[in-house]
C-alpha positions as CSV (number, residue, x, y, z in Angstrom):
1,X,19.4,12.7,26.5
2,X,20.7,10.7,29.4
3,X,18.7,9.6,31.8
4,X,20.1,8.0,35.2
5,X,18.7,5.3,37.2
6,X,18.9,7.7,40.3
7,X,16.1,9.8,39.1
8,X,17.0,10.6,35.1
9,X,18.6,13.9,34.3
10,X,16.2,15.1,31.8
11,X,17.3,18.6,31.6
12,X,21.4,17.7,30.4
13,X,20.6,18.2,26.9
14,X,19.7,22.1,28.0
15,X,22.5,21.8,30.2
16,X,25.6,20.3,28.7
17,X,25.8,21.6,24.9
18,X,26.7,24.3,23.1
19,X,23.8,24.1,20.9
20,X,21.0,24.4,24.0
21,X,23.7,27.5,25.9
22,X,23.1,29.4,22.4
23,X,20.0,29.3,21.4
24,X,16.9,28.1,22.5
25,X,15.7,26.2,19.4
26,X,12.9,24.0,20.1
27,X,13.8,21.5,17.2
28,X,17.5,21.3,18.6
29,X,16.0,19.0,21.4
30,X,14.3,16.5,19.0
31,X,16.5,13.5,19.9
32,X,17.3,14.5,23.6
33,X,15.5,10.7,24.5
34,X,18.2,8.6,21.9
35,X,21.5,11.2,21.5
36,X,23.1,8.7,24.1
37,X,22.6,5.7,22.4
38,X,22.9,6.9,19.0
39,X,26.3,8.3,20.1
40,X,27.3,4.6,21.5
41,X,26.4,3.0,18.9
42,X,28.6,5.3,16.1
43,X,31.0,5.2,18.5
44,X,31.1,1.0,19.2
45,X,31.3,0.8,15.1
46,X,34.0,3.3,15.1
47,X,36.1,1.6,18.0
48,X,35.8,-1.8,16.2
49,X,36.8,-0.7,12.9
50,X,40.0,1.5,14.9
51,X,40.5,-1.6,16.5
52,X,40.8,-3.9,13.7
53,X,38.9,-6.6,16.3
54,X,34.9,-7.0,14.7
55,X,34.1,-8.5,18.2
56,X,35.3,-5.8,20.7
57,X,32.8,-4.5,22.7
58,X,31.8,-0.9,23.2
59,X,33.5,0.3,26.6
60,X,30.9,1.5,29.1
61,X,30.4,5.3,29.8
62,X,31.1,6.6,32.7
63,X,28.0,7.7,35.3
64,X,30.2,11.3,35.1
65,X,29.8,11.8,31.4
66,X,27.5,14.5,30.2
67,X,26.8,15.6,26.5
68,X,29.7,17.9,27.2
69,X,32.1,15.5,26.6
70,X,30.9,15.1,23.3
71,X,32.2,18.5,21.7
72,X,36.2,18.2,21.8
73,X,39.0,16.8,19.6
74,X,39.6,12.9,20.1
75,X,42.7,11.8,20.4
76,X,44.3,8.7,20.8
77,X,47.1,10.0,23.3
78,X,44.2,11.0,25.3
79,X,43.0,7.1,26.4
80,X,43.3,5.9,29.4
81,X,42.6,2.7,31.6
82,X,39.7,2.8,33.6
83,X,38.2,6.0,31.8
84,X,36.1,6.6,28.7
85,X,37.2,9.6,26.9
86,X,36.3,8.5,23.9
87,X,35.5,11.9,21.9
88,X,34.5,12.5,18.2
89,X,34.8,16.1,17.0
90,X,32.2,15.9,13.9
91,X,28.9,14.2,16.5
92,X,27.6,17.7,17.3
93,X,27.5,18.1,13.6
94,X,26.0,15.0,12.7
95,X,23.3,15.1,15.4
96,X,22.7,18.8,14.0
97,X,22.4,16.9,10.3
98,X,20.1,14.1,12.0
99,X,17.7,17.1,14.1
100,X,17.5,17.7,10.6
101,X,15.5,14.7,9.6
102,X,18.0,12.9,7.8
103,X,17.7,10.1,10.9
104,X,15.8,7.1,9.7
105,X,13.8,6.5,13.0
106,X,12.2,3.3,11.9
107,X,15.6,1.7,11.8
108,X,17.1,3.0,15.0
109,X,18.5,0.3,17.3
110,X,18.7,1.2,20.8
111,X,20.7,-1.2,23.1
112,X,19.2,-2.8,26.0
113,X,21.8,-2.4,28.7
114,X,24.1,0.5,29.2
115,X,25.4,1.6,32.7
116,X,24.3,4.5,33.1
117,X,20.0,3.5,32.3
118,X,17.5,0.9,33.1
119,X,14.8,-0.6,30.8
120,X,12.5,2.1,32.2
121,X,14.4,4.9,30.7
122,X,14.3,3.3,26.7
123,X,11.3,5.1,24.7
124,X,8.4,3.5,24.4
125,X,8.3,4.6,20.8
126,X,10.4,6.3,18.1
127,X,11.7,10.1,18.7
128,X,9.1,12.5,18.0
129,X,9.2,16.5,17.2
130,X,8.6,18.5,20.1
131,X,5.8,21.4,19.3
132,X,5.9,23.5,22.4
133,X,5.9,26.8,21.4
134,X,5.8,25.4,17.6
135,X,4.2,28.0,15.2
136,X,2.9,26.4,12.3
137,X,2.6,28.7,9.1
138,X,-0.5,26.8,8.3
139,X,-3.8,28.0,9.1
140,X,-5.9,25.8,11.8
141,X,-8.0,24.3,8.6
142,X,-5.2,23.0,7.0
143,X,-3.3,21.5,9.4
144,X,-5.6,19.6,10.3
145,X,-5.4,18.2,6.9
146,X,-2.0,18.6,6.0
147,X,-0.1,15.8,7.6
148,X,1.7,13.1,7.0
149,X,1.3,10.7,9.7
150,X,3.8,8.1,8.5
151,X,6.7,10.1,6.4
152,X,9.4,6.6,7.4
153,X,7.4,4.2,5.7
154,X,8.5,3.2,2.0
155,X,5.5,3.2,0.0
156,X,4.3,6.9,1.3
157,X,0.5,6.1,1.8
158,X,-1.7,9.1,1.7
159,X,-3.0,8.1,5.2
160,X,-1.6,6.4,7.6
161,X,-2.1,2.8,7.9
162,X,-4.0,0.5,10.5
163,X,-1.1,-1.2,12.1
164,X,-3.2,-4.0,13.6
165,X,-0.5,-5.8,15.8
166,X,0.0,-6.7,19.6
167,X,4.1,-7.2,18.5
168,X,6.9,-6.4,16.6
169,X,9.9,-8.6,15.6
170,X,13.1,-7.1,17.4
171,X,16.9,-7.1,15.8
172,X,18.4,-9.3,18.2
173,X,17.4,-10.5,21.9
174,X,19.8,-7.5,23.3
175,X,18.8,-5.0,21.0
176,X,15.1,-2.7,21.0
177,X,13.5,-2.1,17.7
178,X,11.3,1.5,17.3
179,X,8.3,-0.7,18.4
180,X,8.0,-3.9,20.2
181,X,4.5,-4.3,21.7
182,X,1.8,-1.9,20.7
183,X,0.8,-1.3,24.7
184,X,4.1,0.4,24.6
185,X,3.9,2.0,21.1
186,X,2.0,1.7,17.8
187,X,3.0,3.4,14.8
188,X,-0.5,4.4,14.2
189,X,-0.7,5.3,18.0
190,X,2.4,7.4,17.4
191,X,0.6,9.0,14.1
192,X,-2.1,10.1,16.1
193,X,-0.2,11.4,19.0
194,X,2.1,13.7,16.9
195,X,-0.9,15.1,15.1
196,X,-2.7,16.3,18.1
197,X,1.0,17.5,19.4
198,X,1.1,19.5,16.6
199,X,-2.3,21.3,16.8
200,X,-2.1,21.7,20.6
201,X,1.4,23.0,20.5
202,X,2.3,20.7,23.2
203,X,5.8,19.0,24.0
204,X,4.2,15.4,23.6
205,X,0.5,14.0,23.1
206,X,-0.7,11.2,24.4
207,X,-3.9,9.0,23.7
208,X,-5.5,6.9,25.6
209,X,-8.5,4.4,25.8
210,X,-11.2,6.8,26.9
211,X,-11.2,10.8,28.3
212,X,-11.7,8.7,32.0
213,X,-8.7,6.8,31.3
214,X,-6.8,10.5,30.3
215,X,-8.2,12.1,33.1
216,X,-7.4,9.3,35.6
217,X,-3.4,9.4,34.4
218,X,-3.9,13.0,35.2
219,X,-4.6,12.4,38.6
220,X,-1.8,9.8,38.8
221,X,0.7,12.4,38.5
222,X,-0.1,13.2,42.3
223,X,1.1,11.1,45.2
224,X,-0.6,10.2,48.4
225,X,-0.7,13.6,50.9
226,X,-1.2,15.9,47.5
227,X,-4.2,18.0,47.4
228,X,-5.7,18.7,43.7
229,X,-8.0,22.0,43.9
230,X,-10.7,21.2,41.6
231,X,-13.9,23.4,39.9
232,X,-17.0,23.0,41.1
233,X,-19.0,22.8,38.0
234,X,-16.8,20.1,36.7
235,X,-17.8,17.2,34.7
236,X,-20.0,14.1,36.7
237,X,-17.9,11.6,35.3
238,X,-14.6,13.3,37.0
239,X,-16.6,14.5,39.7
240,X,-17.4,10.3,40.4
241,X,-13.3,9.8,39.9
242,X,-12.5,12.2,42.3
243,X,-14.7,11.5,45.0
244,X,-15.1,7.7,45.1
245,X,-11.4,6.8,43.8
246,X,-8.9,9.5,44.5
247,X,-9.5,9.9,47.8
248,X,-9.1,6.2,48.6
249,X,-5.4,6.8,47.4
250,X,-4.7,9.3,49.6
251,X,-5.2,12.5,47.4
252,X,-7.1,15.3,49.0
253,X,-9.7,16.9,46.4
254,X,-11.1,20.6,47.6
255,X,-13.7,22.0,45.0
256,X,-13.1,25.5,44.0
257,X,-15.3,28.4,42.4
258,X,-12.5,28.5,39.4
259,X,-13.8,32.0,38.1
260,X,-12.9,33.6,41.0
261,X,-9.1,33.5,40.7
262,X,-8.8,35.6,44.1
263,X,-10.3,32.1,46.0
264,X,-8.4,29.9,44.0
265,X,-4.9,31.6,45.6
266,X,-6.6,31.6,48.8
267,X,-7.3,27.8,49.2
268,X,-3.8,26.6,47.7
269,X,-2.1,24.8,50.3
270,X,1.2,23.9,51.1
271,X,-0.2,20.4,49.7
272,X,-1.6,21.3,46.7
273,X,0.3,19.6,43.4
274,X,-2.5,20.7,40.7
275,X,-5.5,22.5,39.8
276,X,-7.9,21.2,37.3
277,X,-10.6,22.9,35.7
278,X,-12.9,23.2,32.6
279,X,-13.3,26.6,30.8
280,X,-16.5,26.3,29.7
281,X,-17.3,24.1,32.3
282,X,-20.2,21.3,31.4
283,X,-22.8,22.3,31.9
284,X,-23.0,25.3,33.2
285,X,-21.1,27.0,30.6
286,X,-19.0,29.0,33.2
287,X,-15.5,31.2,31.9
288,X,-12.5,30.6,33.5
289,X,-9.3,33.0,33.0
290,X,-7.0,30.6,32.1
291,X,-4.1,33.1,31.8
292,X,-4.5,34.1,35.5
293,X,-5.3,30.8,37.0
294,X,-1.2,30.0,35.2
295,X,0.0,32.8,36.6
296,X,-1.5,32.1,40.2
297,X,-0.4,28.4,40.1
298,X,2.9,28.5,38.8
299,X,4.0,31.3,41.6
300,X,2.8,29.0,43.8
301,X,4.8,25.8,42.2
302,X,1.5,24.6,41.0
303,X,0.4,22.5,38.0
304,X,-2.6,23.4,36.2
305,X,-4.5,20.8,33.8
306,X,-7.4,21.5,31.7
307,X,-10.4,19.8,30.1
308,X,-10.9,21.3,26.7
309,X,-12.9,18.4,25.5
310,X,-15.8,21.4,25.0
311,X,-12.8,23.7,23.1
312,X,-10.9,21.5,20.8
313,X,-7.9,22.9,19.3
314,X,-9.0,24.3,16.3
315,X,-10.7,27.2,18.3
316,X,-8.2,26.7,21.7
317,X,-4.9,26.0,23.0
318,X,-4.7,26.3,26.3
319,X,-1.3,25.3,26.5
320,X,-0.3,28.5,24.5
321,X,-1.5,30.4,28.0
322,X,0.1,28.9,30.2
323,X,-1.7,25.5,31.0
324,X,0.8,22.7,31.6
325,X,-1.9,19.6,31.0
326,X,-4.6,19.6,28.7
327,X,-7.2,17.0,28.4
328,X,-9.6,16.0,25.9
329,X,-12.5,13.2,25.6
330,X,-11.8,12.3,22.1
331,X,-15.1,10.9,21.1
332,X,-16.8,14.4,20.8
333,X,-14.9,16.6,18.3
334,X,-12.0,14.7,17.6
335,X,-14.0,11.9,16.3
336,X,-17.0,13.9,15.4
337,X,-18.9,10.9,14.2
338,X,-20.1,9.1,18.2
339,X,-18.1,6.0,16.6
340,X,-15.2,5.4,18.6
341,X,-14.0,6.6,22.4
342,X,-10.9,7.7,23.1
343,X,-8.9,10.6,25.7
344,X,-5.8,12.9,25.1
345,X,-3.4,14.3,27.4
346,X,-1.2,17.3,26.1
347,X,1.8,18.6,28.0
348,X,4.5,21.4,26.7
349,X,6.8,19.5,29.8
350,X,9.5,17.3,28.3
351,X,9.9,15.9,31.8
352,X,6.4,15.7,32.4
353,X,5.7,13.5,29.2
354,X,8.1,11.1,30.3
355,X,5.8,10.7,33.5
356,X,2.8,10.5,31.4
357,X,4.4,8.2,28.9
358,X,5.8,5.7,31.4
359,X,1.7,5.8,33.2
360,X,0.5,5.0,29.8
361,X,2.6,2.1,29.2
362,X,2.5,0.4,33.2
363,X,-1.1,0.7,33.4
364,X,-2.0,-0.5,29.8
365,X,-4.1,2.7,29.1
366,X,-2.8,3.4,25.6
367,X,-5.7,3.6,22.4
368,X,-5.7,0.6,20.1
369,X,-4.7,1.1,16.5
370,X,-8.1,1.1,14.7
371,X,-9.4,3.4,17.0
372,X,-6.4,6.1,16.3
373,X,-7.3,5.8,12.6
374,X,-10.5,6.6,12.9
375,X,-9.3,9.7,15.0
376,X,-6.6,10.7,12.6
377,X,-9.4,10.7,9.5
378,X,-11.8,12.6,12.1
379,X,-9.5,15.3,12.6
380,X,-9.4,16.0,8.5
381,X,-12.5,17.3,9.3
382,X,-12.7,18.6,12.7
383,X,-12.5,22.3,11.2
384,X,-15.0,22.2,8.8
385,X,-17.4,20.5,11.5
386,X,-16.5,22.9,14.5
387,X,-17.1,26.1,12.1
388,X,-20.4,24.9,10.8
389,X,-21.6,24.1,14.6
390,X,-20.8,27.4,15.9
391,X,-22.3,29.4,13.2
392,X,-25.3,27.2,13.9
393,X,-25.6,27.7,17.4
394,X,-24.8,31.5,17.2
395,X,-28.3,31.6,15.8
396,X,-30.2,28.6,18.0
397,X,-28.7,30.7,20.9
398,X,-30.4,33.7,19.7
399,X,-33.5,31.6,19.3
400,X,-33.5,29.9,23.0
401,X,-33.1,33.5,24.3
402,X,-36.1,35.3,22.4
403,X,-38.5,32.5,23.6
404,X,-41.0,33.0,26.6
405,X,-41.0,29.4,27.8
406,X,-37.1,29.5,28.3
407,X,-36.1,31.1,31.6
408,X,-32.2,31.0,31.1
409,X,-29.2,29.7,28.4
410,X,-25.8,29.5,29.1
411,X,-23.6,29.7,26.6
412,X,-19.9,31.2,25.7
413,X,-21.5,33.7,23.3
414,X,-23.7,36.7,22.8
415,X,-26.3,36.9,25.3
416,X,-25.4,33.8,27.0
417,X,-23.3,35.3,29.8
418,X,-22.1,38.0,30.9
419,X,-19.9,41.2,29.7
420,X,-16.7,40.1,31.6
421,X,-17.0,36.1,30.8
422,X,-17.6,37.1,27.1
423,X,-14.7,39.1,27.2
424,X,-12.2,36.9,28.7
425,X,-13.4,33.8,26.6
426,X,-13.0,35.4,23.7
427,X,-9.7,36.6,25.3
428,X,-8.6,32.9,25.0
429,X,-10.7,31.0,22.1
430,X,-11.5,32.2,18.6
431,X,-15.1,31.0,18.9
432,X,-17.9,30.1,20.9
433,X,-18.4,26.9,20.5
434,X,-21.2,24.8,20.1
435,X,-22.5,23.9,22.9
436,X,-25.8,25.2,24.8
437,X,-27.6,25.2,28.3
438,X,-30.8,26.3,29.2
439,X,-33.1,26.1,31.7
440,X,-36.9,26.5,31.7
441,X,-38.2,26.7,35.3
442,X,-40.0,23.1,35.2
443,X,-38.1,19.6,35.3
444,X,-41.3,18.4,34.0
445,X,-41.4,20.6,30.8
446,X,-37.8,20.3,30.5
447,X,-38.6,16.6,30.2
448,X,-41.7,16.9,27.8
449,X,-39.4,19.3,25.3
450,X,-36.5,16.7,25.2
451,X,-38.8,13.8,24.7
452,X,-41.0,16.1,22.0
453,X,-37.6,17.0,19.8
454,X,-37.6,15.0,16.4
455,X,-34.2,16.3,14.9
456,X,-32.1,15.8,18.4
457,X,-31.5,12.7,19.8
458,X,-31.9,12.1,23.3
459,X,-28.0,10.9,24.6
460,X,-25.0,12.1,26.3
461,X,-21.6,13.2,25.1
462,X,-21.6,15.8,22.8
463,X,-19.3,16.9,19.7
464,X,-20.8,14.8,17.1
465,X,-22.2,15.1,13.4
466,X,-25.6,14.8,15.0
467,X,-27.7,17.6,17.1
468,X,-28.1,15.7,20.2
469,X,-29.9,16.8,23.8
470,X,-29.9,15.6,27.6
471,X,-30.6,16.4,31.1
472,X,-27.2,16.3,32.9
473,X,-29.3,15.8,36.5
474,X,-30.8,12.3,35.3
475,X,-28.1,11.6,32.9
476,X,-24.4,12.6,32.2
477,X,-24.0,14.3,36.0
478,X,-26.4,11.2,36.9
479,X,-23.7,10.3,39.0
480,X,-23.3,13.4,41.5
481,X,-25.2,13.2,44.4
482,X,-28.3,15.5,44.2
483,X,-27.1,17.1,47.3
484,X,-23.6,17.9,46.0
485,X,-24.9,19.0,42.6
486,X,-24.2,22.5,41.6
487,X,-26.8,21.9,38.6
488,X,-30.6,23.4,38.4
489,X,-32.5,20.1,38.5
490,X,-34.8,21.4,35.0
491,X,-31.1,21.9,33.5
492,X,-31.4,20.8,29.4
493,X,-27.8,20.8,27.4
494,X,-27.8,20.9,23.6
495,X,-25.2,19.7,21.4
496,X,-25.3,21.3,17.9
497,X,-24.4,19.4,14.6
498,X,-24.1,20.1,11.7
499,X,-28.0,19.8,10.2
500,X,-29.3,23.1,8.8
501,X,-29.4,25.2,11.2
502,X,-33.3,26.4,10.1
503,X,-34.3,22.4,10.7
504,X,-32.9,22.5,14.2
505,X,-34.8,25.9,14.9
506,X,-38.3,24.6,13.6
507,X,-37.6,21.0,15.8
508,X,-37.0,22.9,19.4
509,X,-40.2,25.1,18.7
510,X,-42.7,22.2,17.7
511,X,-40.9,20.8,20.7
512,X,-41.5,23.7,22.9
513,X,-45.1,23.7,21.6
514,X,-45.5,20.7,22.5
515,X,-44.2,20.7,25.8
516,X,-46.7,23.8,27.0
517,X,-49.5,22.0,25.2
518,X,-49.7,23.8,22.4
519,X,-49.8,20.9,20.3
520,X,-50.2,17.4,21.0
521,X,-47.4,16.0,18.9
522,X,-47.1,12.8,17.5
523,X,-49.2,9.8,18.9
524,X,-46.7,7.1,19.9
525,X,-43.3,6.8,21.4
526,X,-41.8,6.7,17.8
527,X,-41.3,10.7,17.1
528,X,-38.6,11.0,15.4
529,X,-36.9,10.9,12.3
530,X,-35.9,7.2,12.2
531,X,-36.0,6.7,8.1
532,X,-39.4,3.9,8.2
533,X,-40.8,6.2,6.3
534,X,-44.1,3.6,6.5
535,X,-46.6,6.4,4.4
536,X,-44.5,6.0,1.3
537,X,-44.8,2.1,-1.2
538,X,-42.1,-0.2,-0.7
539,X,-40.1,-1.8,-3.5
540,X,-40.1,-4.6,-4.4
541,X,-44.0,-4.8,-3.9
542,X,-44.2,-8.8,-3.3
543,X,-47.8,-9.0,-4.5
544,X,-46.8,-6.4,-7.9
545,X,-43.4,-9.3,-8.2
546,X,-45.8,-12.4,-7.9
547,X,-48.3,-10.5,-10.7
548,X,-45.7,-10.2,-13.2
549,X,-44.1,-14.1,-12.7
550,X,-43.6,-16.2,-15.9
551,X,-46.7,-18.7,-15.7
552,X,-45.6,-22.5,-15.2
553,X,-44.8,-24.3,-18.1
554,X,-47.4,-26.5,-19.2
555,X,-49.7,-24.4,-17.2
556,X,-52.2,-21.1,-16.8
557,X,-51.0,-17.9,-15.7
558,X,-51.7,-17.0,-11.9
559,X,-55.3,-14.8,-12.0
560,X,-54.9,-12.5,-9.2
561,X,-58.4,-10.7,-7.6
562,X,-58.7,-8.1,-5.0
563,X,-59.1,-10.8,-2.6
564,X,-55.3,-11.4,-3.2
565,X,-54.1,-8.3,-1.4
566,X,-51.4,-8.8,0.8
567,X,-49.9,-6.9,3.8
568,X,-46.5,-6.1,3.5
569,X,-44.1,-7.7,5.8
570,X,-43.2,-5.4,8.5
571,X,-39.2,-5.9,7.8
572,X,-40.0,-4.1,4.6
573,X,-41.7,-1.2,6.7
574,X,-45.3,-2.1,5.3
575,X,-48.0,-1.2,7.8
576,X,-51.4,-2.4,5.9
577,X,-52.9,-4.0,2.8
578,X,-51.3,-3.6,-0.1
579,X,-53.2,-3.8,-3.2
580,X,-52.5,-5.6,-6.4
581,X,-53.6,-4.1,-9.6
582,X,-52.7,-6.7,-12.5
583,X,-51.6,-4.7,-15.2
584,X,-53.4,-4.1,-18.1
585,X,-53.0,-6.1,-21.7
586,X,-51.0,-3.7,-24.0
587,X,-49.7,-3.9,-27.9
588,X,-46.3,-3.8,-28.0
589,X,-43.4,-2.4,-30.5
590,X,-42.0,-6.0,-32.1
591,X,-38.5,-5.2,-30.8
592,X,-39.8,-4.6,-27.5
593,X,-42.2,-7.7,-27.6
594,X,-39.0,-9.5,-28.8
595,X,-37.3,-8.4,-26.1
596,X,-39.9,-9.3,-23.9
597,X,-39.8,-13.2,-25.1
């Protein structure tokens, strides 16, 4: 594709060949970003060997040309001074042939001046497929297993390698390698990037340091004068970005009820460039029609973007409905393990990725290369993780609701809203989820139940192996002023894991129990499962070790008494006197006494 310094015209490949006016084949546009250079290239090598002169130089293309020059007959009558009409007959054929995969990427060259592009417009990383509107004939299970993240590199590992490097050597000091510093592009980066492409159906996939860092290249997209219409139940930590950076560069933020699409058309303005929302939002668990807030936005020349951190892709794509951004905190689902951070941005915009790519590169947001491995092996088993979750809490849900000390639970499923949320959300995802809210009329009995659970751990973020719980008020909405919040104040959000689903049940009623009085619960501010295990012996038993030691030479054996009970160090998870019990004299088998000696 060729892309002009006066503002790039990414849409000549859909424009200006044959291929593109015929059909609309998604996979014909899978080198729009190199055709040009590729094309210069072939044709410098075939101008030098019609030449006969190995140092002629390529002729420059005119600003006029267009990929419509490149279907024709060449002929050498047909040269003239001062113009480039350079044609070959069999490119379109070839670049059908390379579309086809038979293009080394690794080894493409691209040159670093050509008349017609600045250093902005060169990729910051090799040519990728483009999976908008991509339908996969695997099953969401196993493509999330079956792919190969690294199909250039020689020795075809079964998973993609760590490639843990700041730079990459380049071909010559006027030509661009596929990578050449790993801000730009990593291969691992690029792994982990087509991947999630793939199972969002999105144009290009982008990942970034953190889901703040995603989010805030979201809102880069707008200029100063734009005015973003934003949901009111929306995340604290985007809630803080909005209100106490955005509007410092000039970006207008109006909170909107999002479920109400009839308000949403209402408050666009003339100014408004996006409308971002969460469907469920955190924490309230509210249902947003995605399908209708498109529709509404993109009559009115709207953008809308999407955080579906709480609805990875294995159960959503909103993309698929209509949604031209979607964003993700990678550390809950896609990681699944709480051991690394990391954000996504999705878009099924060609043009738009180029935007979002460019951000990425300028402002140094791009995910480091051990961190995308880590991602890429989460995502094996991000479907196994998200089914298990959901089954379990489909049943905590049904727990939360029966019980008297509970006053409310939100949550995308059966009895956990109402007829016409439950409806459209399963209009639009293939499951509920797992993630709960509930109330229980008492901030200070929603406190005594979280600090009472044994199994859950008391954090933020959500999405991982582990059953965790919070209080958004006092932590991950911490940062909302109470006076803005939309939140009840005794608010509790659960995050289900993957434990049995019968130990989870039995922790949140001893921890209800113990929260109404019922039972005291455990003495101490150590409650939960933390593997001390200080009831059970330790091995090695020091004093037992010491009984059985070889006696000096020369000398008596060590006589222990009672007297010579020992505590057991506290590193070893001893608690009190250990005591010694010196084995008794026994005859033994000769072999064994043999041994023995």
């Amino acid at each position: 594709m060729a892309a002009s310094s006066r503002g790039g015209e990414w849409n000549c490949w859909a424009e200006n060949t044959a291929k593109a006016r015929k059909s609309a084949d998604v996979s014909a546009r899978r080198l729009e970003n190199a055709c040009w250079r590729l094309w210069n290239m072939e044709r410098h090598a075939q101008m030098q060997q019609h030449q006969g002169s190995p140092s002629s130089s390529p002729r420059k293309i005119r600003s006029s040309s267009s990929l419509q020059h490149l279907v024709g007959a060449w002929s050498e009558d047909s040269e003239r001074d001062g113009e480039d009409v350079f044609q070959d007959p069999g490119f379109q054929e070839r670049l059908q042939v390379a579309i086809g995969g038979n293009i080394d990427f690794a080894h493409c060259r691209f040159p670093a001046k050509q008349a017609n592009m600045t250093y902005d417009d060169l990729p910051t990383f090799p040519l990728r497929p483009n999976f908008a509107g991509f339908q996969n004939s695997l099953r969401p299970a196993s493509e999330c297993v079956v792919f190969d993240g690294c199909p250039e590199d020689p020795y075809h590992p079964s998973n993609t390698p760590i490639y843990q490097t700041a730079t990459f050597v380049q071909p010559s000091c006027s030509e661009f390698g596929a990578y050449d510093y790993t801000r730009s592009g990593n291969p691992t980066r690029t792994a982990l990037e087509k991947h999630v492409a793939l199972l969002e159906q999105a144009a290009a996939a982008f990942a970034f340091a953190s889901g703040m860092a995603a989010l805030h290249t979201v809102m880069r997209l707008l200029r100063a004068g734009d005015e973003v219409l934003v949901n009111e139940d929306i995340y604290g930590g985007m809630h803080r970005l909005l209100t106490q950076d955005c509007v410092f560069s000039g970006i207008k933020v109006v909170f909107v009820d999002t479920t109400d699409v009839a308000s949403v058309e209402k408050a666009i303005s003339s100014r408004t460039k996006l409308i971002h929302t969460e469907s469920p939002s955190n924490p309230r668990m509210r249902i947003s029609d995605l399908r209708q807030l498109a529709a509404v936005a993109h009559r009115r020349s709207v953008l809308l973007s999407v955080d579906s951190t709480m609805m990875p892709p294995v159960i959503c794509k909103p993309l698929t409905m209509g949604a031209d951004i979607v964003v993700h905190s990678a550390t809950k689902f896609f990681s699944g393990h709480a051991d690394c951070t990391g954000g996504l941005v999705c878009v099924r915009d060609p043009e738009l990725a180029h935007r979002v790519a460019f951000l990425q590169n300028a402002e140094g947001t791009a995910l480091a290369p051990f961190e995308c491995f880590l991602f890429l092996r989460g995502i094996k088993t991000m479907h196994l993780r998200v089914e298990r979750a959901q089954e379990s809490a489909e049943q905590v849900a049904a727990f939360l609701t029966s019980h008297a000390k509970v006053t409310g639970v939100f949550f995308p499923g059966r009895g956990g809203c109402d007829a016409k949320s439950l409806t459209i959300h399963r209009s639009q995802a293939t499951g509920q989820g797992s993630m709960i809210s509930l109330t229980t009329g008492s901030v200070e009995f929603s406190k005594r139940f979280c600090d009472a659970c044994r199994i859950f751990k008391t954090t933020v973020s959500f999405g991982s192996v582990n059953s965790l719980i919070e209080m958004p008020c006092t932590m991950s909405h911490a940062s909302i002023p109470a006076e803005k919040r939309t939140l009840p104040d005794d608010l509790i959000r659960l995050s289900i894991g993957i434990e049995d689903v019968r130990d989870l049940i039995a922790d949140l009623s001893q921890a209800l129990d113990v929260a109404a009085g019922k039972n005291p619960g455990p003495k101490g501010q150590n409650n939960g499962y933390d593997n001390r295990f200080e009831d059970l012996p330790v091995v090695p038993n020091p004093g037992l070790q010491a009984a059985r030691a070889p006696a000096p030479r020369g000398g008596q054996g060590a006589v222990f008494t009672p007297q010579d009970s020992t505590r057991v160090p506290s590193s070893l998870g001893g608690t009190g006197p250990s005591t010694i019990t010196e084995p008794s004299e026994t005859t033994l088998p000769e072999d064994e006494a043999l041994f023995q000696r």
